[in-house]
C-alpha positions as CSV (number, residue, x, y, z in Angstrom):
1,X,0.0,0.0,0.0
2,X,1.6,3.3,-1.5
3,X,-0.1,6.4,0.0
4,X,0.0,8.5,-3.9
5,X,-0.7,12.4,-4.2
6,X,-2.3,11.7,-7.9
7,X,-0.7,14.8,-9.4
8,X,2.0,14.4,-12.5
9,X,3.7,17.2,-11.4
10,X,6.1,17.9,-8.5
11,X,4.0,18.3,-5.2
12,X,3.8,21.7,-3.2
13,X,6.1,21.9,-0.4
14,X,4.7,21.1,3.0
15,X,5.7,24.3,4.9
16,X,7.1,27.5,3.5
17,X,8.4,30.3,5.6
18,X,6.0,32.8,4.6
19,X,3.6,33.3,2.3
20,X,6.1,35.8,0.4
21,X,8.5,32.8,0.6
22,X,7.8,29.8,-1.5
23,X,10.8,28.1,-0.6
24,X,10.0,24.6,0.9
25,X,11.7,23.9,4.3
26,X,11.3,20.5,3.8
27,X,10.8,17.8,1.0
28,X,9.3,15.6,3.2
29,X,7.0,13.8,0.6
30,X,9.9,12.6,-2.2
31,X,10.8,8.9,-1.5
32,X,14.1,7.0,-3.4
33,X,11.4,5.0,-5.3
34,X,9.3,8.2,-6.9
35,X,6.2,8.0,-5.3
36,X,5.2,10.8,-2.6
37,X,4.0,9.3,0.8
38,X,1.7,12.5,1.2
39,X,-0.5,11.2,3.6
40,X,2.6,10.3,5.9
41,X,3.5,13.2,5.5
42,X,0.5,15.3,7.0
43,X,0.1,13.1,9.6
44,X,3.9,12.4,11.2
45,X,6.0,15.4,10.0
46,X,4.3,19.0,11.9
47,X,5.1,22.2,9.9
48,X,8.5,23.4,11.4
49,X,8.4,26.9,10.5
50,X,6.3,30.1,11.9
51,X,3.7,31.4,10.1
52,X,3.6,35.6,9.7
53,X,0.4,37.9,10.0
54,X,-1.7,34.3,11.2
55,X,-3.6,34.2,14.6
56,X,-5.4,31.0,15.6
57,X,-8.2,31.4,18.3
58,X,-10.0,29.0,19.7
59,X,-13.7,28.9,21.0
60,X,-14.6,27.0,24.4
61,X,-16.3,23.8,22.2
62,X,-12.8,22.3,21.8
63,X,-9.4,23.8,23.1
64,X,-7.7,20.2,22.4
65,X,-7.9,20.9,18.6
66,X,-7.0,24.4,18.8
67,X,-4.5,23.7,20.7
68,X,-3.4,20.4,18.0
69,X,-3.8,22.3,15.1
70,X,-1.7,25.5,16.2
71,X,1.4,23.2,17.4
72,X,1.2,21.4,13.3
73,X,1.6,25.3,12.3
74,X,4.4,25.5,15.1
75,X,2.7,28.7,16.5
76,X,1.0,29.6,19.7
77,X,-3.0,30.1,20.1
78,X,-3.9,33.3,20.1
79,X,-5.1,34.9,23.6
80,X,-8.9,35.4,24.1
81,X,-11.0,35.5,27.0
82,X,-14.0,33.7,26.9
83,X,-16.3,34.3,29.9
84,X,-20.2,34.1,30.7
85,X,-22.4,36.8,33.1
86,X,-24.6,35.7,35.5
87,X,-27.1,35.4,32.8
88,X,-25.7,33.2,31.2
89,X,-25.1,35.8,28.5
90,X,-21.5,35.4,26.5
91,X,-18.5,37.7,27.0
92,X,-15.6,37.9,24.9
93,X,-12.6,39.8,24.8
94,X,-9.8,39.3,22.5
95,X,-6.6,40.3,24.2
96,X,-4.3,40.1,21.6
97,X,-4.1,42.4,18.4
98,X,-5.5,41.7,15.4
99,X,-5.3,44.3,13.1
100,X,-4.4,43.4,9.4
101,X,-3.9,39.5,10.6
102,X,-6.0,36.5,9.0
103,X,-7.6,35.2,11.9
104,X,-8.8,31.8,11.9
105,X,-11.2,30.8,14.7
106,X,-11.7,27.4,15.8
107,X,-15.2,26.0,17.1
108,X,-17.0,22.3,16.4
109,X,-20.5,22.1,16.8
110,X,-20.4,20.2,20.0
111,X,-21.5,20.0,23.3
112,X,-24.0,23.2,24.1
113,X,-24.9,24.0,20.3
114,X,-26.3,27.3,21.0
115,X,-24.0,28.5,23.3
116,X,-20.9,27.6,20.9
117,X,-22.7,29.1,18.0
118,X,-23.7,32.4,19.8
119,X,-19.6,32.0,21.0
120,X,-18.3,31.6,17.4
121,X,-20.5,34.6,16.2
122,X,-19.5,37.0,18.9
123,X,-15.7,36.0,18.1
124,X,-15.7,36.9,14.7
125,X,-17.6,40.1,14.8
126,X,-14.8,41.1,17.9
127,X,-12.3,40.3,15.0
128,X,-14.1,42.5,12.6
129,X,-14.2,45.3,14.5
130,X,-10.8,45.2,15.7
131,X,-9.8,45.3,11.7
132,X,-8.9,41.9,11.1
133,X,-7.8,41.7,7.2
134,X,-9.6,38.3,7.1
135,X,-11.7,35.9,9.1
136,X,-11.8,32.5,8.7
137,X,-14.6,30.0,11.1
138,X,-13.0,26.8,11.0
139,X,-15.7,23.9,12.2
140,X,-14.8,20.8,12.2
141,X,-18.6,20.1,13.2
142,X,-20.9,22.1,11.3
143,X,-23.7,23.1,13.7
144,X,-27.5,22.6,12.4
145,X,-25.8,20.5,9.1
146,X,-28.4,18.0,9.5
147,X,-31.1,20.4,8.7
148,X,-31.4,21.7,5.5
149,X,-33.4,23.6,3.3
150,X,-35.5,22.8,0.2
151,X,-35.5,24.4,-2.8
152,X,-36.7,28.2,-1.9
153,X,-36.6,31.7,-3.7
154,X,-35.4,34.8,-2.6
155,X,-38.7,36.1,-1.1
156,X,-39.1,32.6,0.5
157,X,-41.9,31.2,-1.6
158,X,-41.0,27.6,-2.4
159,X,-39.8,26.4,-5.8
160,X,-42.5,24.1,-6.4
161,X,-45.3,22.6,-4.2
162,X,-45.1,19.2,-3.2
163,X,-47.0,15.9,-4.1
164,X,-49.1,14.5,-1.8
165,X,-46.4,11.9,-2.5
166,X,-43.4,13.7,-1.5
167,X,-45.5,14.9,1.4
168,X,-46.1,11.6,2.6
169,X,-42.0,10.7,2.1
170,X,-41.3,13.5,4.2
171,X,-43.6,12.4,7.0
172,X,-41.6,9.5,7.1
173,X,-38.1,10.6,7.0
174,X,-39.1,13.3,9.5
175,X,-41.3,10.7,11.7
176,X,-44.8,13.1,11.6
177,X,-48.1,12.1,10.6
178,X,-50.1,13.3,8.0
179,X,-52.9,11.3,8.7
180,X,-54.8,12.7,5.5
181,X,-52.6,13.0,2.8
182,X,-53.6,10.9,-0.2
183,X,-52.4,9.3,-3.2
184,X,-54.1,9.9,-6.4
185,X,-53.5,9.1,-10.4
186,X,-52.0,12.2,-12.4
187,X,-54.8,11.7,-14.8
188,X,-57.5,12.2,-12.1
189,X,-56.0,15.2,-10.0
190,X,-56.8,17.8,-13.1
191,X,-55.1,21.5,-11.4
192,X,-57.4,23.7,-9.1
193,X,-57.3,26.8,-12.7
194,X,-58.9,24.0,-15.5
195,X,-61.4,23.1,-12.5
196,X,-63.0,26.7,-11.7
197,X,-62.7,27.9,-15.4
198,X,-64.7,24.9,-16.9
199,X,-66.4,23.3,-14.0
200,X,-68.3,21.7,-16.3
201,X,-65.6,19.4,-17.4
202,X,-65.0,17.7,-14.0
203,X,-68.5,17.2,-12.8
204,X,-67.7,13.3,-13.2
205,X,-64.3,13.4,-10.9
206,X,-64.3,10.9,-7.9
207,X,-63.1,11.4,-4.6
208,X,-59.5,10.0,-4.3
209,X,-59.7,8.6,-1.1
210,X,-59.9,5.3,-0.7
211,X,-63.6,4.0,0.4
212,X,-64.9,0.3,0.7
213,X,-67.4,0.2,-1.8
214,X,-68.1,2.1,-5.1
215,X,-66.8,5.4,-5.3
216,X,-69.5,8.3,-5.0
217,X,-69.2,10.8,-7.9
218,X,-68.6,14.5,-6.7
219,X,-68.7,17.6,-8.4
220,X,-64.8,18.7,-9.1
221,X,-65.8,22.1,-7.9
222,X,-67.2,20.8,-4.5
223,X,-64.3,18.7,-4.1
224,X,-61.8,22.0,-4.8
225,X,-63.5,23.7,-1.9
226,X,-63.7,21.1,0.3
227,X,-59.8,20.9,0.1
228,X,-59.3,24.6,0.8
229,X,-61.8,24.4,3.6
230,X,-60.2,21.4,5.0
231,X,-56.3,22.2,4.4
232,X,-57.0,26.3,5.1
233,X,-55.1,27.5,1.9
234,X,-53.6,30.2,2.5
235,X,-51.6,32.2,0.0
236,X,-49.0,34.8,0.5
237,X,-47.5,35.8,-2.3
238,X,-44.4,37.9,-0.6
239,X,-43.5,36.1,2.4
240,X,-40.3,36.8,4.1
241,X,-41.0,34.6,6.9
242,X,-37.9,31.8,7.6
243,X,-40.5,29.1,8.0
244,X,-42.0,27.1,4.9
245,X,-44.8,25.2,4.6
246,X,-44.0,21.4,3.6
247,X,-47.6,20.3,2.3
248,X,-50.5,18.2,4.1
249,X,-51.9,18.5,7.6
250,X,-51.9,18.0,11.0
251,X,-54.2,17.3,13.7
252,X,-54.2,19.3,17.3
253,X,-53.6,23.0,17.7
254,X,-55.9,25.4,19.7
255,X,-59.5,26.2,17.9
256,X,-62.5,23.9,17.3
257,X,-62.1,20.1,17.3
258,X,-61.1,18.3,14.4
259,X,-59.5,21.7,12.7
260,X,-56.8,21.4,10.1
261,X,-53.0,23.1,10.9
262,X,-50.6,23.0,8.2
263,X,-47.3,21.5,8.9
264,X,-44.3,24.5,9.1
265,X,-40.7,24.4,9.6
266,X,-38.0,26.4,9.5
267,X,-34.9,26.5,7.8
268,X,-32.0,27.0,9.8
269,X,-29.2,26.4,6.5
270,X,-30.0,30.0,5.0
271,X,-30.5,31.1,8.6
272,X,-26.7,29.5,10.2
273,X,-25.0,31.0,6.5
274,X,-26.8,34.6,7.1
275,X,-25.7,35.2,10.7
276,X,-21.9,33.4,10.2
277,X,-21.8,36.0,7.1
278,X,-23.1,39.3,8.8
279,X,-20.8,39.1,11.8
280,X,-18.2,39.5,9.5
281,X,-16.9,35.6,8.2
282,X,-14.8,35.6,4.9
283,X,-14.5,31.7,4.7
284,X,-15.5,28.4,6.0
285,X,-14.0,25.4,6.7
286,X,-15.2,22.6,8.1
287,X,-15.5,18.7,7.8
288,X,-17.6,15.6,6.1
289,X,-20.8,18.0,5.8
290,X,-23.8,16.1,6.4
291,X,-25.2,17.5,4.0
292,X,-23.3,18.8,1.0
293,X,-25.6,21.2,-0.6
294,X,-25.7,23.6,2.7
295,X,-22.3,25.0,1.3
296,X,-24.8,26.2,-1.2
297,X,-26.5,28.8,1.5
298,X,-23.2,30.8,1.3
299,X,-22.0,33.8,-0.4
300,X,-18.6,33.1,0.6
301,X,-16.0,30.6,0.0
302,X,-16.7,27.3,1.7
303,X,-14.0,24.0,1.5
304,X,-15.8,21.2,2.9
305,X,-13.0,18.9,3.6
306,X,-13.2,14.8,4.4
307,X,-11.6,12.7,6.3
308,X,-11.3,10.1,3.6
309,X,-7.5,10.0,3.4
310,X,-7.7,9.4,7.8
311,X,-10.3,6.5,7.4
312,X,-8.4,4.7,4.6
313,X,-5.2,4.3,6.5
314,X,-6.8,3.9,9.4
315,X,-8.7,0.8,7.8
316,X,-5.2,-0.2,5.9
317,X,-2.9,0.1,9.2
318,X,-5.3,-0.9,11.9
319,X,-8.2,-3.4,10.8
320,X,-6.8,-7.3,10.6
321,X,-6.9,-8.9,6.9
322,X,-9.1,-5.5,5.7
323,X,-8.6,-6.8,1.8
324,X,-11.3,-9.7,2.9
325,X,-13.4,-6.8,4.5
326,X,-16.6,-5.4,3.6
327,X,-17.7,-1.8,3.7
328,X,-21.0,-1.5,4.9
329,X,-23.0,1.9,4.9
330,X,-26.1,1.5,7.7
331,X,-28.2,3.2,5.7
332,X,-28.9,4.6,1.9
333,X,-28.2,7.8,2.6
334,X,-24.3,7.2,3.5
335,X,-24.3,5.0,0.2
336,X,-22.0,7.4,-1.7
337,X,-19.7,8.1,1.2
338,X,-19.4,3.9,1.6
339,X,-18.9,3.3,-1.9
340,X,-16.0,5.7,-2.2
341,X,-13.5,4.4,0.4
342,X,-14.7,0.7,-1.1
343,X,-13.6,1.8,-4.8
344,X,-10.5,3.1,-3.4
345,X,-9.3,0.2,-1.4
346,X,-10.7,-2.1,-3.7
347,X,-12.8,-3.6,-1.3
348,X,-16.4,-5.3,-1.2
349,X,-19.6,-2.8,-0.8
350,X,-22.7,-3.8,1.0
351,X,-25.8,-2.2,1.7
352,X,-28.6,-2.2,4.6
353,X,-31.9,-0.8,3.0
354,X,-34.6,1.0,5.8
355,X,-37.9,0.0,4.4
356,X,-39.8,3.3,5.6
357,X,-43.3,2.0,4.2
358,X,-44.9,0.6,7.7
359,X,-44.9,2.1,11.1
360,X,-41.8,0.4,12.3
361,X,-39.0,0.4,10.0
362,X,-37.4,-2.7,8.6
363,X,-33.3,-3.4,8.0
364,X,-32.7,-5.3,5.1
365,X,-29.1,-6.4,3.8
366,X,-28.3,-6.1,0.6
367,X,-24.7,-8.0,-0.2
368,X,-22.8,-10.7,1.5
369,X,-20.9,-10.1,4.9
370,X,-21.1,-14.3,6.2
371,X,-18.3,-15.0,8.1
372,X,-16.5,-11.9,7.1
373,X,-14.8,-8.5,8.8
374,X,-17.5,-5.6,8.5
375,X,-16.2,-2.4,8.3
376,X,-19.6,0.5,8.7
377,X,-18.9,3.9,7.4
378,X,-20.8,6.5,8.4
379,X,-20.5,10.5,9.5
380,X,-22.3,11.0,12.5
381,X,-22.7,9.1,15.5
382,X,-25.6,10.7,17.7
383,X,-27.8,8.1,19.5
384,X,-25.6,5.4,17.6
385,X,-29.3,4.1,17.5
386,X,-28.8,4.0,13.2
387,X,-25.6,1.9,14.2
388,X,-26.5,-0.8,16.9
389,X,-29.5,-1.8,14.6
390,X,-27.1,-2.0,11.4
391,X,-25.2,-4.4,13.6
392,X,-27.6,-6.7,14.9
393,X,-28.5,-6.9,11.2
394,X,-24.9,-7.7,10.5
395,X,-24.6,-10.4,12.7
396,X,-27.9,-12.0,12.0
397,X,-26.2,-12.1,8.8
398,X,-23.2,-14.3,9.7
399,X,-20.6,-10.8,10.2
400,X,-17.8,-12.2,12.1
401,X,-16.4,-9.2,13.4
402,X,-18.2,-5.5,13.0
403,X,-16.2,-1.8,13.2
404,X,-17.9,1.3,12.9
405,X,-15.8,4.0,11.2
406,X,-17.2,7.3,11.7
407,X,-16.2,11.0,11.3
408,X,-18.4,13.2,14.0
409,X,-19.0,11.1,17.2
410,X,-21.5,13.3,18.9
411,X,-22.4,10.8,21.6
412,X,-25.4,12.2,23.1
413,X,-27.9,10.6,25.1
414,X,-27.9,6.9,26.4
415,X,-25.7,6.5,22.9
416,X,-22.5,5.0,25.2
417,X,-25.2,2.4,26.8
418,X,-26.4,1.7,23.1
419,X,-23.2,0.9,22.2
420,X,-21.8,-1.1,24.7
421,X,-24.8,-3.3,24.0
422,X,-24.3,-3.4,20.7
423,X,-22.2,-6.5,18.7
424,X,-20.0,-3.4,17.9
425,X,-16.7,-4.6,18.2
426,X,-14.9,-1.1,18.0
427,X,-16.4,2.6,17.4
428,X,-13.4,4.6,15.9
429,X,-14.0,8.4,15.4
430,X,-12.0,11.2,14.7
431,X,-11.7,14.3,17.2
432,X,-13.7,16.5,15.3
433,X,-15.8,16.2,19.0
434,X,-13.9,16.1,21.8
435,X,-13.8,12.4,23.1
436,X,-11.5,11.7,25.8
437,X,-15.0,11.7,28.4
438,X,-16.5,9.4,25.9
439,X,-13.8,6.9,25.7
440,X,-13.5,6.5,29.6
441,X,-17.6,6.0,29.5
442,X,-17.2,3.5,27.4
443,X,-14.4,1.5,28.8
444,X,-16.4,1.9,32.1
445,X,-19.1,0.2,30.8
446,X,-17.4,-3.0,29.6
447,X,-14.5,-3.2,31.1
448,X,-12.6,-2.5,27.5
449,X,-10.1,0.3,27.0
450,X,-10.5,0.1,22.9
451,X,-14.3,-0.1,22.6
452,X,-13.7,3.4,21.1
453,X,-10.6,4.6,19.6
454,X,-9.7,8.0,17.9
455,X,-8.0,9.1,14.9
456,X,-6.8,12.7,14.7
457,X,-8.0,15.2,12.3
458,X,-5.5,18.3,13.4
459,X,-2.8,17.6,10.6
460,X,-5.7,17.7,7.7
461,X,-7.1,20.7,9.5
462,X,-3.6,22.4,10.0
463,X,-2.6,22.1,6.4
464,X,-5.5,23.6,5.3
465,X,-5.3,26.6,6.9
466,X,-1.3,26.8,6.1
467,X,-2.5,26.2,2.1
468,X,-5.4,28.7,2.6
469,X,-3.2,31.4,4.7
470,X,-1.1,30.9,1.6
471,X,-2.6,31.1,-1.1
472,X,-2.1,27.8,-2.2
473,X,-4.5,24.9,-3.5
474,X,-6.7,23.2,-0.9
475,X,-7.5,20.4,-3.6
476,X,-4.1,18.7,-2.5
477,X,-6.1,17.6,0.2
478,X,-8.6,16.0,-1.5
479,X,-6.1,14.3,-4.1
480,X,-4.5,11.6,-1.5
481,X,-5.7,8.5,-2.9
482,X,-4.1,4.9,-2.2
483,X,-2.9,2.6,-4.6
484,X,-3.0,-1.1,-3.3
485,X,0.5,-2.8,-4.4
């Protein structure tokens, strides 16, 4: 296993002086036999030389990494004074000066959310008004990730509406009833306009529900105002609200008994992108996005970096007889992510499909793990409730040994419990959260000191903000690839 940068050309030094200075310090990727052990590289050799008009701060989520990632750039963290009133409100105070620096601020989307977020926001307008030249959030966990928007305009109004469908779908990815949302044929749902200018047209439509019996004919324009007394249509044709409506109907609320409530939510990706950008944030960088397209809720540069080059010599170095493995991803949604660090390795793919039709979920396998080393791939580890039920499925299966590889181990809740009962073997996560309170938990628990295990993140971070502070290509990072001897 040869760790490649897949570039024809020479590769960028790994540490230059200044950014005034291209002259690499060190060769530390050329090898006697040509290739460039890049990955090595990042991860063994830390950056030797100082780094001019660069302050690292760091916010109260997670002082290890600061810390880590400013000893890679071989400079000190830059002082700040992070404090709370008796209110609970949140003070800060930056000590040191940063006028005409590039300020990156470090802050994961841990522990109290809210309170990091508010933290983070308050840091970088502080550096804004004390005339930073540029500000850059770095979040390794990108808060509120896991909510994001649908397709709106400007003014707020959605893109287009929903099918009844797509309303139902959500309902079930979200876990809310919409107790009367129907299906019904294209050919029989003819559009609200044809039905009041030629009501005579649709005087034969049936009702789409479904009845015992032989449907009752009903005049389309009945029908038509029966939904908009039932569903309480209401149109507003400039809202700037931050809440859309998704479609369907709820039961409950406050008014008479049995009335109608559509079902809103809000959208917190425009919202997180808006308030990180008026407090003053140039650029973004943060880690294994949950969900990809919120870099699209930006007007400013975004690198979304992965921990893909970690995970694959993690699996390569640490995992016994990992050619015979199988990826696994616990759920269709993580398919893509799976699949990549499979085609890379060259290693066997399977899948476990959630069959979301009934009101308890069913696991199904799709591929072939008897009597072989699983190997589950996934980004976040909350309730590890998505995990322990992918590896009861595993075993069921004939898996004779399961790991769970995963980028963002939040850990909340009763998750340690879930896992310590779960035929998980090992949980290994990277230190994107900090996890030194949830590895003792574990090893509490069962009595086992590697029932989680962590891989480090700081060097991939680190070199990212040397390449960004610059000027220098960030795609490096993404170009590690290995090539299996």
């Amino acid at each position: 296993m040869v760790w490649l940068f897949a570039a024809a050309s020479a590769p960028p030094p790994l540490a230059c002086s200044s950014r005034h200075d291209p002259t690499p310090t060190t060769d530390a990727f050329a090898t006697p036999n040509g290739c460039f052990h890049a990955l090595d590289a990042l991860t063994t050799t830390p950056t030797p030389t100082t780094m001019r008009d660069l302050v690292v701060l760091g916010g109260s989520s997670h002082p290890e990494l600061t810390r880590a990632i400013c000893e890679r750039l071989a400079i000190s963290p830059g002082h700040v004074k992070l404090t709370k009133f008796s209110n609970r409100e949140t003070n800060v105070e930056v000590i040191e000066s940063v006028r005409g620096m590039d300020v990156y601020i470090v802050q994961s989307g841990c522990g109290s959310v809210n309170d990091n977020l508010m933290e983070l926001l308050i840091m970088i307008s502080a550096c804004k008004i004390a005339s930073a030249r540029k500000i850059t959030a770095v979040l390794p966990l990108f808060p509120y990730s896991r909510q994001p928007d649908g397709p709106y305009k400007r003014n707020g109004m959605p893109l287009n509406r929903l099918s009844d469908e797509a309303c139902q779908k959500l309902a079930d990815m979200q876990g809310m009833p919409f107790p009367h949302v129907t299906s019904q044929p294209a050919s029989r749902s003819p559009s609200p306009t044809k039905m009041l200018e030629h009501p005579e047209r649709y005087n034969s439509v049936y009702d789409g529900e479904a009845k015992v019996g032989a449907p009752t004919p009903v005049s389309g324009v009945a029908r038509l105002q029966k939904i908009q007394a039932d569903h309480q249509i209401v149109r507003s044709p400039r809202s700037t609200s931050p809440v859309s409506a998704y479609g369907g109907s709820v039961n409950g609320g406050q008014g008479k008994a049995g009335a109608q409530y559509k079902l809103w939510t809000a959208k917190p990706g425009t919202l997180i992108a808006d308030m990180l950008v008026a407090a003053g944030a140039h650029h973004i960088i943060t880690m294994d996005m949950h969900h990809p397209q919120f870099q699209g809720f930006f007007d400013i540069p975004v690198d979304n970096l992965n921990s893909y080059p970690l995970m694959y010599k993690y699996i390569v170095e640490k995992i016994p007889d990992w050619k015979n493995a199988v990826i696994v991803s616990p759920d269709a949604g993580g398919a893509k992510r799976a699949t990549a660090i499979a085609d890379a390795l060259n290693m066997n793919f399977a899948l476990i499909h959630k069959d979301r039709r009934h009101a308890t979920s069913t696991l199904t396998l799709v591929g072939n793990v008897k009597d072989r080393v699983v190997i589950m791939i996934d980004d976040i580890a909350d309730t590890c409730h998505t995990l322990a039920r992918a590896a009861h499925v595993l075993t069921r299966n004939g898996a004779a040994k399961v790991y769970a590889l995963v980028t963002h181990g939040i850990m909340s809740g009763d998750a340690i419990d879930r896992l310590v009962r779960s035929p998980i073997d090992t949980l290994i996560v990277s230190n994107t959260v900090p996890q030194v309170e949830h590895v003792k938990a574990a090893a509490t628990a069962c009595g086992r000191a590697d029932k989680i295990k962590v891989f480090d993140v700081a060097p991939i971070l680190a070199e990212a903000v040397r390449r960004i502070h610059n000027g220098e290509s960030v795609s490096f990072l993404f170009d590690i690839v290995p090539i299996v001897n």
